[in-house]
C-alpha positions as CSV (number, residue, x, y, z in Angstrom):
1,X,-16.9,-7.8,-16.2
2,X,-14.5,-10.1,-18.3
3,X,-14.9,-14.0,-18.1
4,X,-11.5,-15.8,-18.8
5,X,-13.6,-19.2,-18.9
6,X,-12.9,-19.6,-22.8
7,X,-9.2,-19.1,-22.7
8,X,-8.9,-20.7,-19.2
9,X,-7.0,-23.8,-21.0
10,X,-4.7,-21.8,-22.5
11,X,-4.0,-19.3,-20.5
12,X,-0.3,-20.3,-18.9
13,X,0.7,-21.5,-22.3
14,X,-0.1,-17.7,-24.3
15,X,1.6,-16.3,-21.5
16,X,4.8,-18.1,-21.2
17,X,4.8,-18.1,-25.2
18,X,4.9,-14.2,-25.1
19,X,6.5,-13.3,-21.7
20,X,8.6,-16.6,-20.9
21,X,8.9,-16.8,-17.0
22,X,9.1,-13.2,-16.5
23,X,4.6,-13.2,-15.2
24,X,5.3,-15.7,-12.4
25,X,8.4,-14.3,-11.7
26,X,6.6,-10.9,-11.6
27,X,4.0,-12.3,-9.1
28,X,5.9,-14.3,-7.0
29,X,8.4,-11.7,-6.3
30,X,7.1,-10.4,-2.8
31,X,5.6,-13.2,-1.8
32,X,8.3,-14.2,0.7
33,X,7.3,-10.9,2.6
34,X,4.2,-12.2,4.2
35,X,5.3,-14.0,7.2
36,X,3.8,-17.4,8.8
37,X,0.0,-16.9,10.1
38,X,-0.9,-14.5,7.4
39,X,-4.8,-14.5,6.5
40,X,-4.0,-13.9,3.0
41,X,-7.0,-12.4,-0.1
42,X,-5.8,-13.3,-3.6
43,X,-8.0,-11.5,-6.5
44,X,-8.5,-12.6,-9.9
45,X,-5.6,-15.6,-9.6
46,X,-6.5,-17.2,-12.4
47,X,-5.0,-20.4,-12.8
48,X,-3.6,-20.4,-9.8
49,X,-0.3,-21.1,-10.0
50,X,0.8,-18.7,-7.5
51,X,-1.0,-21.0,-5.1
52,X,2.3,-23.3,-4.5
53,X,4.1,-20.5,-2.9
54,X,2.4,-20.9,0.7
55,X,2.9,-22.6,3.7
56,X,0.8,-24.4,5.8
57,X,0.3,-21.9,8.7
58,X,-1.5,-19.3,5.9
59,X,-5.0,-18.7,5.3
60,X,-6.2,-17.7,1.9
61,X,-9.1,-17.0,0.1
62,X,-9.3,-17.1,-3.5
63,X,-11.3,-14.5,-5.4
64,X,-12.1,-15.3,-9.1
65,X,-15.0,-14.8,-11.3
66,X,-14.4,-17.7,-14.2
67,X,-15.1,-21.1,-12.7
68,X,-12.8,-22.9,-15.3
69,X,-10.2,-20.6,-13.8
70,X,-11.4,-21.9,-9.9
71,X,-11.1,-25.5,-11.8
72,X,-7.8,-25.2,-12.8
73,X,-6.6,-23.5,-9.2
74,X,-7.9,-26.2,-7.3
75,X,-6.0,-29.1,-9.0
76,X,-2.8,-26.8,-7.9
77,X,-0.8,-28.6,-5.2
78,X,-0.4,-26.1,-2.3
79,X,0.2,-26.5,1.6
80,X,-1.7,-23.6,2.6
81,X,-5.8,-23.3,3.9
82,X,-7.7,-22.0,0.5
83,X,-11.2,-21.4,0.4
84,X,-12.4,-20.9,-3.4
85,X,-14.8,-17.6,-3.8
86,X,-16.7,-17.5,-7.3
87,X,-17.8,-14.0,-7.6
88,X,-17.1,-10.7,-9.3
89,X,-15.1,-8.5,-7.0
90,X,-17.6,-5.5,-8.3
91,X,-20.3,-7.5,-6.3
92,X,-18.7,-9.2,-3.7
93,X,-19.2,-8.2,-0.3
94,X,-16.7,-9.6,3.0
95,X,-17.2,-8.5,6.7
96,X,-13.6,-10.0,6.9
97,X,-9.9,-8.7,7.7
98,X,-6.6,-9.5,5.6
99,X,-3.6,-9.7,6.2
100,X,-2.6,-9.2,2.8
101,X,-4.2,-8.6,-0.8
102,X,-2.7,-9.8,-3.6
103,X,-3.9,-8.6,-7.4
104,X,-1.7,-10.5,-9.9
105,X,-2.7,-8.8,-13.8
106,X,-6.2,-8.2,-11.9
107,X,-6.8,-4.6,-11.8
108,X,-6.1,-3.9,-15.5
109,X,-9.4,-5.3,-16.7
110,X,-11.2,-2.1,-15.0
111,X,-11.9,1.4,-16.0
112,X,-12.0,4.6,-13.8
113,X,-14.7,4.3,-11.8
114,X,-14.6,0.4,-11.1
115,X,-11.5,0.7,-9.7
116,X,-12.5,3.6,-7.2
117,X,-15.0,0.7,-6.0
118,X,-12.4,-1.9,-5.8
119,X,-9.9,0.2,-4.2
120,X,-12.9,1.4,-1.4
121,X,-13.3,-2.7,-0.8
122,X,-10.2,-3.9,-0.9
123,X,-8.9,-1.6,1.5
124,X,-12.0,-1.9,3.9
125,X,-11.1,-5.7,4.0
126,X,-7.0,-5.2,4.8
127,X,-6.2,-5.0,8.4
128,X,-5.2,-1.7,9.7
129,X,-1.2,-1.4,8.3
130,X,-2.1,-4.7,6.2
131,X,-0.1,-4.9,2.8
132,X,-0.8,-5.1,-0.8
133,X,0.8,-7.1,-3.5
134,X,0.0,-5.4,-7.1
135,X,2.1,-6.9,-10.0
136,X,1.2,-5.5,-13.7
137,X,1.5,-4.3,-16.7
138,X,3.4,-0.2,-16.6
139,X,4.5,-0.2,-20.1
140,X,7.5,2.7,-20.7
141,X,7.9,3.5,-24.5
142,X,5.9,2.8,-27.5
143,X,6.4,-0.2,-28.5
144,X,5.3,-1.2,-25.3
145,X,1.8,0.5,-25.4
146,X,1.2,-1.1,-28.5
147,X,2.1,-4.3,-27.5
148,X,-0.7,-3.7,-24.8
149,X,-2.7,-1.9,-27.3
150,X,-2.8,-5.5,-28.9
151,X,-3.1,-7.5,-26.0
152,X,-6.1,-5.4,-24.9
153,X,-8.0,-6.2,-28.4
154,X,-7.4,-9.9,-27.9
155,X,-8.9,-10.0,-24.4
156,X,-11.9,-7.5,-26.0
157,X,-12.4,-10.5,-28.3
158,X,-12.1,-13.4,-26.6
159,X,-13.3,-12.3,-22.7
160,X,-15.8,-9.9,-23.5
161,X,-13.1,-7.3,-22.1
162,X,-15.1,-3.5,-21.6
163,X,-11.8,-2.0,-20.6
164,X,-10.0,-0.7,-23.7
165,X,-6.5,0.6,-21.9
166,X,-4.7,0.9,-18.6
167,X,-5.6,3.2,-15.5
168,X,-2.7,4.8,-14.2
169,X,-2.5,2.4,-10.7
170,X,0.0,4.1,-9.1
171,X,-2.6,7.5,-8.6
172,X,-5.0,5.0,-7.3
173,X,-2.7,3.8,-4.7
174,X,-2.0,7.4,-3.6
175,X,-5.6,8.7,-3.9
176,X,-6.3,6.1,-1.2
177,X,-3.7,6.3,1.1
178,X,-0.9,3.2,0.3
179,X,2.6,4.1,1.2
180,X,5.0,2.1,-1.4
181,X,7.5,0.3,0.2
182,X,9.2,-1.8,-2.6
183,X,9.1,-2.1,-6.7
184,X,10.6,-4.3,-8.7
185,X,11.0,-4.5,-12.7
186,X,10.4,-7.3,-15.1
187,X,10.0,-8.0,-19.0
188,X,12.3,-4.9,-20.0
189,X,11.0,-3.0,-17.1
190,X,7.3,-3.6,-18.5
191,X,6.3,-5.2,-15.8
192,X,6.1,-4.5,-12.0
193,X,5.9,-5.3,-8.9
194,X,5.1,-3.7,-5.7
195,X,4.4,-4.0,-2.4
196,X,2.4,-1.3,-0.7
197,X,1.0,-0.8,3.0
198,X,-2.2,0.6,4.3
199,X,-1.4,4.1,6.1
200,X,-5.2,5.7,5.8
């Protein structure tokens, strides 16, 4: 799997260079759907500046492979309960139940058949009627799929990236059982948001 550990420094700074605010906005969007009490399972949250959006009642765990990324998320200033998981979601195992999982620009590092393992795992760990946050990249002309083209051959270069373009999520989310409730658009519609619910 990629490791973000050599860009973690500069990470937020590409990112608001080439998309402004438009990424946090992106993954913030939903987040004022998950009510008090929520036991909360964030994947691949980088820096982890989504991590200021919680309140004190919520319970989250933190799933990220690059440690620099974990070093950077824990000097984030956030009210909420966060336990920091260093592992690679391809190996890691949980006997425990969510809430909600949130995959912020997480599930476009993986091919075909990784993300038939991570869909299985992630939905074995979200409560029965639990709810899914996926924000990402669903490009809709072509200078939008080269502009991912390119992005994809940086990350290739600089994370040790395998994946060379993007799954089509929303077959994923269909092929194992999640009813879409809510989308919103971003970044000339490039990027969405959505909120889906376990129904399997």
């Amino acid at each position: 799997m990629a490791n973000f550990n050599r860009i973690a420094s500069s990470y937020d700074f590409l990112k608001k260079i080439i998309f402004g605010e438009q990424i946090e906005k992106a993954t913030n969007h939903f987040l004022n759907q998950m009510p008090s009490n929520s036991k909360i399972l964030i994947v691949g949250g980088g820096t982890g500046k989504i991590l200021g959006n919680f309140d004190s009642s919520q319970v989250i765990k933190y799933l990220e492979l690059s440690k620099a990324m974990i070093n950077r998320a824990n000097e984030v200033k956030s009210n909420a309960t966060i336990e920091f998981i260093q592992s690679d979601i391809l190996e890691w195992t949980s006997n425990e139940k969510y809430d909600f999982v949130i995959t912020p620009f997480f599930l476009d590092c993986f091919n075909e058949d990784q993300l038939n393992s991570i869909f299985l795992k992630l939905k074995n760990v979200l409560n029965k009627k639990g709810k899914w946050i996926q924000t990402d990249f669903y490009p809709k002309n072509k200078a939008q799929v080269l502009m991912i083209k390119i992005m994809y051959a940086f990350f290739i270069l600089s994370t040790n990236l395998k994946t060379k373009e993007l799954a089509n999520f929303d077959l994923f989310f269909e092929k194992h059982q999640f009813l879409l409730l809510r989308k919103a658009l971003f970044y000339h519609s490039m990027v969405e948001s959505k909120i889906y619910q376990n129904i399997g």
